[in-house]
C-alpha positions as CSV (number, residue, x, y, z in Angstrom):
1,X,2.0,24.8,9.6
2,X,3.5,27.6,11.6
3,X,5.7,28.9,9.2
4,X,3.5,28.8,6.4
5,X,1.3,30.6,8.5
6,X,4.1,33.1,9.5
7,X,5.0,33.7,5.7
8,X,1.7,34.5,4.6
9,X,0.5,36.8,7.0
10,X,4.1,39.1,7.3
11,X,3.2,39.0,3.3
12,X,-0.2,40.7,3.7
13,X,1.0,43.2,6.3
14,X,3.6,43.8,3.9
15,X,1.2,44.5,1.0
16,X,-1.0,46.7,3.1
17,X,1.9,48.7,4.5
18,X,3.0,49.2,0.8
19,X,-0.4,50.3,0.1
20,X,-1.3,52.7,2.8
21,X,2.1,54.4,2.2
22,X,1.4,55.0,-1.0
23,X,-1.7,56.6,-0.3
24,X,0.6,59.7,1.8
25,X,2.4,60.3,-1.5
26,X,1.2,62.9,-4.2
27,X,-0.1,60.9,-7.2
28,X,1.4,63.0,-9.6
29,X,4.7,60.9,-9.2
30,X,4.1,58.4,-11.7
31,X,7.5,56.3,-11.6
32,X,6.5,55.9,-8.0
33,X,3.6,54.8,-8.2
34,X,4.6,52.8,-11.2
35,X,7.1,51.0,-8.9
36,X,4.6,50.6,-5.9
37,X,1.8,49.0,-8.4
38,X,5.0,46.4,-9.5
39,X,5.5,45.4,-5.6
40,X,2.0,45.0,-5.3
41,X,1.6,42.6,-7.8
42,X,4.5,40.8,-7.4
43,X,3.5,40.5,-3.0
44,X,-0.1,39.3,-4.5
45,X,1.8,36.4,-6.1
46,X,3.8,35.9,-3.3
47,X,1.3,35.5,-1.2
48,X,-1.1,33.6,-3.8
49,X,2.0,31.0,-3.4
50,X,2.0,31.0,-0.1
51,X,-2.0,30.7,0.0
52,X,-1.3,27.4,-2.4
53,X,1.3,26.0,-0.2
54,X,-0.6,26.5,3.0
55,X,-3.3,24.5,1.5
56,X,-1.8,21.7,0.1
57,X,0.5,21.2,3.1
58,X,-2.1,22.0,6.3
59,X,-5.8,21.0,4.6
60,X,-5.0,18.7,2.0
61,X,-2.0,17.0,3.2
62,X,-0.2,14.1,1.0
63,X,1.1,11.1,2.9
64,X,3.4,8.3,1.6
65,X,0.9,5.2,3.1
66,X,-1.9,4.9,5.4
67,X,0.0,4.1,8.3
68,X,1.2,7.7,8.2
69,X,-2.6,9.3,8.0
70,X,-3.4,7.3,11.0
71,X,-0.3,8.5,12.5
72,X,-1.5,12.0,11.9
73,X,-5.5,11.6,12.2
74,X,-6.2,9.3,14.8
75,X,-9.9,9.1,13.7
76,X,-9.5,8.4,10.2
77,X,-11.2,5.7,8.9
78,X,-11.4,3.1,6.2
79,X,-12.2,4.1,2.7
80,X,-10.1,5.2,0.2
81,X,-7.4,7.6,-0.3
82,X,-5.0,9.2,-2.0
83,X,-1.1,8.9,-1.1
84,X,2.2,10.5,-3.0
85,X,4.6,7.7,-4.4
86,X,7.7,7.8,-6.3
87,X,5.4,7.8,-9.6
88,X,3.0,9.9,-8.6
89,X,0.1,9.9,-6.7
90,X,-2.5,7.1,-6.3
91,X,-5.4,5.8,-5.0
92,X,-4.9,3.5,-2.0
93,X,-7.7,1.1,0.2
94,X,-6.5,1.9,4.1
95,X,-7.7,0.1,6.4
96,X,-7.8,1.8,10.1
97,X,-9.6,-1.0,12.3
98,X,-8.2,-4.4,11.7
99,X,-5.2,-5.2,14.2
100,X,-4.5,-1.3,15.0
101,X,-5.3,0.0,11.1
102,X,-2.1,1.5,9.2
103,X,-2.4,-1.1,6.3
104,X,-2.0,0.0,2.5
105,X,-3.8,-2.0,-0.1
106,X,-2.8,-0.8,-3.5
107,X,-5.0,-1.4,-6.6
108,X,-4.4,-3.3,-9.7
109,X,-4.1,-0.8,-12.1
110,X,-0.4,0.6,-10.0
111,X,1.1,-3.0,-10.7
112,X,2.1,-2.7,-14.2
113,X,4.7,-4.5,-16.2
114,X,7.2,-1.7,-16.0
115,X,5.9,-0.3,-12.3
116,X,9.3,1.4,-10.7
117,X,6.6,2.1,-7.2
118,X,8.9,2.1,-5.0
119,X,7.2,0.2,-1.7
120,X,9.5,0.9,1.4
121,X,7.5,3.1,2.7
122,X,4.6,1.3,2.6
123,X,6.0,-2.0,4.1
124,X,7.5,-1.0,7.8
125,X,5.8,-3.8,9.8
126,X,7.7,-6.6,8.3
127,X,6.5,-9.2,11.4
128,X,2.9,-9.5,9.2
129,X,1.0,-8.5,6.3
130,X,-3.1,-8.1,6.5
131,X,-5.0,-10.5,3.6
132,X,-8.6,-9.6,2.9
133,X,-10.8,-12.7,0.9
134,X,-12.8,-12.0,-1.7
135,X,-15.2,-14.7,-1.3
136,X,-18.3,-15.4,-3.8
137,X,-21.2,-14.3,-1.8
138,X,-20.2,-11.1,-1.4
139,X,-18.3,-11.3,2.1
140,X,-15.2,-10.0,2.2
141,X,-13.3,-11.8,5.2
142,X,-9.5,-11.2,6.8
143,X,-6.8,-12.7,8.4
144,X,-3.2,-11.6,9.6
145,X,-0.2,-13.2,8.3
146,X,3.2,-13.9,10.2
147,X,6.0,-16.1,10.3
148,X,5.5,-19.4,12.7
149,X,8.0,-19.1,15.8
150,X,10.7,-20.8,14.1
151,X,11.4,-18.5,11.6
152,X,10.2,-15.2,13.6
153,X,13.5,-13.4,13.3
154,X,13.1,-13.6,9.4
155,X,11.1,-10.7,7.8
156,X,8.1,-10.9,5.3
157,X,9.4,-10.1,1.8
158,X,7.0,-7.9,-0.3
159,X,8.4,-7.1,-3.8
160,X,6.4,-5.7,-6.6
161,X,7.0,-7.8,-10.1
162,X,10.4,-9.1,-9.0
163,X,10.8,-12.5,-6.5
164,X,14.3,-12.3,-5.9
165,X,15.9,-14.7,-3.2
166,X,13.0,-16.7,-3.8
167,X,11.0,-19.1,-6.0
168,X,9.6,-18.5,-9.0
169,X,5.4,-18.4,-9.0
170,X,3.6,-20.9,-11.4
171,X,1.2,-18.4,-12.6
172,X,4.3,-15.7,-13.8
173,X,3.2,-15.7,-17.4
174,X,-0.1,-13.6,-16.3
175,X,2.3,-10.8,-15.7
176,X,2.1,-7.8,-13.4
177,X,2.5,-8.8,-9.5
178,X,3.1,-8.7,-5.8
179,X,5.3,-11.4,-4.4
180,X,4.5,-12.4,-0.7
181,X,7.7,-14.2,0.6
182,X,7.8,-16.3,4.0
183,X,11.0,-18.4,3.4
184,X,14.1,-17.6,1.2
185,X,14.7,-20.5,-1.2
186,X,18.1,-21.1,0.5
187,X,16.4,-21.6,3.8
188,X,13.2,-23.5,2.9
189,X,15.5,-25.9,0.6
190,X,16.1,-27.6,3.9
191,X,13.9,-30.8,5.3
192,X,12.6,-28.7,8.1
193,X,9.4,-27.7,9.6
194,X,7.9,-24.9,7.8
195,X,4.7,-23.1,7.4
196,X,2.9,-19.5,7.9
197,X,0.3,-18.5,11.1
198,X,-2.9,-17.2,9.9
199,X,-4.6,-15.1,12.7
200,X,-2.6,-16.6,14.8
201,X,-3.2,-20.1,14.2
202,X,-0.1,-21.8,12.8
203,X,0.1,-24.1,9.8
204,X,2.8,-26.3,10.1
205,X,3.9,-29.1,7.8
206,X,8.1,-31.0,7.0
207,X,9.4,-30.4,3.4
208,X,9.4,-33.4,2.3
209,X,11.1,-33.0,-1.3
210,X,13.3,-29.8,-0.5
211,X,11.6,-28.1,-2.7
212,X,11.9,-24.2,-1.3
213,X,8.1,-23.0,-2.6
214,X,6.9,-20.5,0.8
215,X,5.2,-18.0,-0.6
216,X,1.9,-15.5,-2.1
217,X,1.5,-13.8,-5.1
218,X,-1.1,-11.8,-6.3
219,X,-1.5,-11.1,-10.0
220,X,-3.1,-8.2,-11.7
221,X,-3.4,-10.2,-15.1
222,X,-4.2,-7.2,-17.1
223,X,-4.5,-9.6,-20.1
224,X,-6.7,-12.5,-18.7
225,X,-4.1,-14.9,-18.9
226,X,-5.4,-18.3,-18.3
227,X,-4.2,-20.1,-14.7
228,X,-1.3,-22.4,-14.8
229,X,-2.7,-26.2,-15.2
230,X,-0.4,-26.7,-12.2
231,X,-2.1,-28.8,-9.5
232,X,-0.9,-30.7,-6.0
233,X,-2.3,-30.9,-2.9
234,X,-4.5,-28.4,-1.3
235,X,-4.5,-29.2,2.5
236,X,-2.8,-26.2,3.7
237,X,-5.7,-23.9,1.2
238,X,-8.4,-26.2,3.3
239,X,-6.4,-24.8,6.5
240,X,-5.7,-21.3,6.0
241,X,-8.9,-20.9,5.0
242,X,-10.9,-22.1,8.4
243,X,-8.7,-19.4,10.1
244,X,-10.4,-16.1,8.0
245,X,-12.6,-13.8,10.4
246,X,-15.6,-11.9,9.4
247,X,-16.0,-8.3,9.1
248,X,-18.8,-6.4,7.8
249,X,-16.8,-3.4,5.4
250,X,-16.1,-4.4,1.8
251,X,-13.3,-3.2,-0.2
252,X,-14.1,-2.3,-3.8
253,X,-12.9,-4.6,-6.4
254,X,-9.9,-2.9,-7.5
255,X,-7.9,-4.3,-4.7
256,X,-7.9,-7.5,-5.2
257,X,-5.8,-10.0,-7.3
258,X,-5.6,-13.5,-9.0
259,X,-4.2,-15.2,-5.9
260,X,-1.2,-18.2,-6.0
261,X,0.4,-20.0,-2.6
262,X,2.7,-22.3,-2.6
263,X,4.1,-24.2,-0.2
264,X,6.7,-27.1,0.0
265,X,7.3,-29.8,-1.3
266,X,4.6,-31.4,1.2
267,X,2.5,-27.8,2.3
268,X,0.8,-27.8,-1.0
269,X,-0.2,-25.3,-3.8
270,X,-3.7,-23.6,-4.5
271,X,-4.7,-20.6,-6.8
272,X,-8.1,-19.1,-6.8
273,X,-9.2,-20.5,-9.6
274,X,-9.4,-23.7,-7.7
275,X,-11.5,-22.1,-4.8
276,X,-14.5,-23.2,-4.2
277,X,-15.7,-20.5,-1.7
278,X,-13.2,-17.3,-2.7
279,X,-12.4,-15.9,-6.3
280,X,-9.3,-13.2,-5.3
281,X,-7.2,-11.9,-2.4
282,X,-5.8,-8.2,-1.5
283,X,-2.4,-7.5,0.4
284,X,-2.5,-5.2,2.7
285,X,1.0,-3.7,4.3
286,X,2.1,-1.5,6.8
């Protein structure tokens, strides 16, 4: 801001120097004058720029995620803003209270089919992601999601339309999404305990079939796909869901998706279409 500041105001006292030195002079020299009206103009866009600059880097700053507004306002609060991405700019849900605030929840309409968004530097924290529920009375509850202790040294994988190193969602046919991996394929292939912790209560179950599911993913389904018939248990749905917390600010619809998890061989599979209490989920990362 200093420098900004600097620039622009050695530009006026420039400007004003040319000006009152041009008022000693005999106006009958017209080439001068000429020549003192072109350095003028040209300092008043100069410092126009400088004016432009000065706003749109000290009163209307653009940060790359929410994390770094709260890093720069300590007392901003939850709502909606605008960051600067790799396409462009767009709207963002922040979130500045839950578990020390810095969490990005993009909308729907950025995960597109042929979405380059580039997420790194929205997704620092890879120890946890923040969920928010959409349930059907209107609440909107939360809950933090980590690794259980076994696997704490592996980090969360978020990737936008692209599940690489892991397994393939049921519901990929409704297009557009945002991939939530706990456990590569290679290590949940194994017959091991496995599992997530929702707000800090861990879900735990043994793969019983190797089967390497351990995941999220939240679709945007742009074309109202219909849900995969897929079906199997739902015991670890029943669980994570007695762990959500309440809290009294809603999100607007935007932010939140058609929601798969799957789990196992033995943890189970759910998708929102099966819930009885919730219709959608947002992913929130920092």
């Amino acid at each position: 801001m200093y420098s900004v500041s600097a620039v622009l105001y050695a530009t006026i006292v420039a400007l004003f120097a040319h000006m009152q030195l041009g008022s000693t002079l005999l106006h009958s020299d017209k080439r001068y004058c000429a020549a003192l009206m072109a350095r003028k103009n040209s300092l008043v866009k100069q410092a126009q720029a400088v004016t432009a600059k000065f706003r749109a880097t000290c009163q209307n700053p653009k940060f790359k995620s929410c994390k770094e507004i709260l890093e720069n306002n300590h007392e901003a609060k939850s709502g909606v803003y605008t960051i600067v991405t790799n396409i462009g700019d767009v709207q963002v849900y922040c979130e500045m209270e839950i578990g020390g605030g810095g969490f990005t929840f993009l909308p729907r309409s950025a995960i597109k089919a042929d979405s380059k968004l580039d997420i790194s530097s929205l997704f620092t924290d890879t120890a946890k992601v923040l969920l928010r529920i959409k349930e059907k009375n209107g609440r909107q509850p939360f809950t933090t999601m980590q690794q259980i202790a076994d696997y704490s040294s592996i980090p969360l994988a978020v990737q936008i339309n692209s599940h690489a190193g892991f397994k393939r969602p049921q519901n990929i046919n409704m297009g557009p999404y945002v991939y939530l991996g706990f456990l590569p394929a290679s290590v949940a292939s194994a017959r091991s305990k496995q599992g997530f912790i929702s707000n800090n209560r861990p879900f735990t179950f043994t793969n019983c079939d190797r089967n390497p599911n351990s995941y999220f993913s939240f679709f945007s389904n742009p074309n109202h796909v219909a849900p995969s018939p897929y079906r199997a248990n739902t015991n670890h749905h029943a669980h994570w869901r007695s762990t959500w917390q309440p809290f009294s600010k809603l999100m607007p619809s935007e932010y939140f998706f058609f929601t798969e998890s799957h789990f196992g061989g033995c943890g189970g599979y759910s998708s929102s279409n099966q819930w009885t209490r919730a219709s959608g989920t947002a992913i929130g990362m920092r």
